[in-house]
C-alpha positions in Angstrom: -70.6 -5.5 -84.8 -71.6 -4.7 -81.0 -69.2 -8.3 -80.1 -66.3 -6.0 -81.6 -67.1 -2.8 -79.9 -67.5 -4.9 -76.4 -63.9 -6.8 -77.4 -62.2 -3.6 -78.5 -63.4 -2.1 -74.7 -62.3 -4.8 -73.1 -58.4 -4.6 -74.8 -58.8 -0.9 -74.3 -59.3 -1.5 -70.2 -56.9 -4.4 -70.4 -54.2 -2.6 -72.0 -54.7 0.3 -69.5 -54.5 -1.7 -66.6 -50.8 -3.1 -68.4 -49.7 0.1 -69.0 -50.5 1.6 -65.3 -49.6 -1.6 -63.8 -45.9 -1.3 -65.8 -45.7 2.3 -64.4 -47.4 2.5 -61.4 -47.5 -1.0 -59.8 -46.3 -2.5 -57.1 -43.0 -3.7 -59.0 -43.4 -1.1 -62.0 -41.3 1.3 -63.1 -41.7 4.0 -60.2 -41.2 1.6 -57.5 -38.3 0.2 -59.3 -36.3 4.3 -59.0 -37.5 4.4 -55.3 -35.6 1.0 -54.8 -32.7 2.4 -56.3 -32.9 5.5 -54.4 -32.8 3.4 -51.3 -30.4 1.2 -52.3 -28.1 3.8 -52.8 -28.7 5.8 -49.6 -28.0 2.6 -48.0 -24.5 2.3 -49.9 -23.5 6.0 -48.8 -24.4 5.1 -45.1 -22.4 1.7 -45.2 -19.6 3.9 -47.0 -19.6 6.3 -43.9 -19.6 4.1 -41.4 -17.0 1.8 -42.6 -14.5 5.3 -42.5 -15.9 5.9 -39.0 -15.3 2.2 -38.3 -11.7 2.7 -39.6 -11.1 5.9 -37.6 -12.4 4.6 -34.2 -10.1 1.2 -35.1 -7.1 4.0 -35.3 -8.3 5.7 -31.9 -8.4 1.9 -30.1 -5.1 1.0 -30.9 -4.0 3.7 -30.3 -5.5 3.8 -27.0 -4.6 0.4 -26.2 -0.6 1.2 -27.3 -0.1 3.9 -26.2 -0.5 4.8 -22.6 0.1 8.8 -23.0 -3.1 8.7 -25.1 -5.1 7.3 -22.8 -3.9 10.5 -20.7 -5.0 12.9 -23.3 -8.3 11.4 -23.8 -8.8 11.3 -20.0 -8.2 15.1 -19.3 -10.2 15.5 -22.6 -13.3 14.4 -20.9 -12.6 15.8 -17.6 -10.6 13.2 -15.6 -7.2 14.3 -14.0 -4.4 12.6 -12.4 -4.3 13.1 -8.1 -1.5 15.6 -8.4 -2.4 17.6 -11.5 -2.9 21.3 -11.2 -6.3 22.3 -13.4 -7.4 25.8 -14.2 -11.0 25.8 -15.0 -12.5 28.4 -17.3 -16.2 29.3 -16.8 -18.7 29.7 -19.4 -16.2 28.1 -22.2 -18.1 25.6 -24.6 -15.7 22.0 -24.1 -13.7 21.6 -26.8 -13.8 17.6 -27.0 -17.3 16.2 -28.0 -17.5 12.4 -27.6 -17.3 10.5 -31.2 -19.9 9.8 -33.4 -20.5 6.6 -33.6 -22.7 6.5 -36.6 -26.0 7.1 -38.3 -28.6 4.3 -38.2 -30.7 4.8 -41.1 -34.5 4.5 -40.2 -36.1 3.6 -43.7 -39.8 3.7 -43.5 -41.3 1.0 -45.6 -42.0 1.8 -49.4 -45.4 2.7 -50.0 -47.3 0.1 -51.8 -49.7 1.0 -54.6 -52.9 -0.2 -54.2 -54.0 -1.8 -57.6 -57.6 -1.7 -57.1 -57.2 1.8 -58.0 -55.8 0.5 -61.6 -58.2 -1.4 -61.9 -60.6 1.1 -61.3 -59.3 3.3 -63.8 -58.3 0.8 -66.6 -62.3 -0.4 -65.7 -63.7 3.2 -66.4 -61.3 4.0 -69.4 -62.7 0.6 -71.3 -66.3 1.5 -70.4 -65.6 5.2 -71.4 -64.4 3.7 -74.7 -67.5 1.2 -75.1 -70.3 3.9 -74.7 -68.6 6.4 -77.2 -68.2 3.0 -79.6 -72.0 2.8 -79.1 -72.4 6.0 -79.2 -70.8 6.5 -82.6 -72.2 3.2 -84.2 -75.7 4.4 -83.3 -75.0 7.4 -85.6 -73.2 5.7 -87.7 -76.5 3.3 -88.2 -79.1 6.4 -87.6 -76.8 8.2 -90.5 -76.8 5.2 -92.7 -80.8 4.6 -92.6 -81.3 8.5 -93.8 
């Protein structure tokens, strides 16, 4: 009888180190939906910089096609021809910002679950179950002797 009680608290910890393992391990469920959730913050940043990539392509040729663009963008940023006339406005905010040329991502590293902790627990659950097995075949043996 107490080789059954020790087996059944050893399947109880066992199978609670499973289950928390499956949910809370290092390749459990939980990690699994952060690894999505990365994966698809990673898609919408590849997604905005391949239209930023696509718009600053546009911009180059037409930079490098069109010579009266290259003028625009110089005045833009400041730069004027030797005879142009330039009337300067003080305490005006400039109106052309330099592009964006995208968003680097900086992913910290996913937090890894330390399984002695499991363990721990799925230790302290089976010996939980084997004292209140004891527990209840004392008085089941204490009640039977009466």
């Amino acid at each position: 009888m107490k080789r059954s009680v020790f087996l059944a608290a050893f399947y109880v910890s066992f199978l609670t180190f499973s289950l928390l393992t499956l949910f809370f391990g290092e390749t459990g469920v939980t990690a699994l939906d952060k690894i999505r959730n990365r994966n698809q913050s990673l898609s919408v940043n590849m997604a905005e910089l391949s239209l930023k990539q696509t718009v600053l392509t546009a911009e180059l040729d037409a930079l490098r096609s069109n010579p009266e663009s290259i003028v625009i963008e110089a005045r833009a940023l400041g730069l004027y021809r030797v005879g142009d006339k330039v009337v300067r406005f003080r305490n005006l905010y400039p109106t052309h910002t330099l592009p964006d040329a995208g968003q680097v991502l900086h992913l910290v590293p996913l937090q890894r679950v330390d399984e002695s902790l499991l363990r721990v627990f799925a230790i302290a659950t089976g010996m939980v179950i084997l004292l209140l097995s004891l527990i209840l075949w004392k008085v089941r043996d204490a009640a039977q002797t009466q």
